[in-house]
C-alpha positions, 0 to 999 in steps of 0.5 A: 500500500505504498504511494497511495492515499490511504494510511495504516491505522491498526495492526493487530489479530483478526478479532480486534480488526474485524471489530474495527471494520464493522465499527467503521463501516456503520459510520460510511467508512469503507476500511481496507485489510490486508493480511500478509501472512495470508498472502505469503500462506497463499504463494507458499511463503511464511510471514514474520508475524503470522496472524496480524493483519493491518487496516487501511483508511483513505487519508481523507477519513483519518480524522473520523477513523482515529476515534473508533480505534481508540473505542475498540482499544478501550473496550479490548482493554477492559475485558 
């Protein structure tokens, strides 16, 4: 995801990353995955860290996905 307009906001396992996909999707934002273990599993290479996938929004989204994982984090945190 180099050279483009979106921006890392999260990196983390599949659990908290699909709980801040849906969160963002219910507020018009629409989040991009991306799991390198999955695509080194898939063209028969291993990953550094399997099972950690990353989250990407538009830039111009930041302001109003920065909040939400702060939300996730806290909830996480208090369980």
């Amino acid at each position: 995801m180099t050279d483009t307009n979106y921006i890392k906001i999260y990196t983390g396992n599949f659990i908290i990353v699909q709980q801040i996909f849906q969160r963002l999707e219910k507020i018009g934002i629409i989040a991009v995955i991306k799991d390198e273990s999955e695509f080194g599993r898939l063209a028969g290479f291993g990953a550094s860290v399997p099972g950690q996938q990353e989250v990407f929004v538009h830039e111009k989204e930041l302001d109003k996905a920065t909040p939400i994982i702060e939300q996730v984090r806290i909830a996480m945190s208090s369980h």
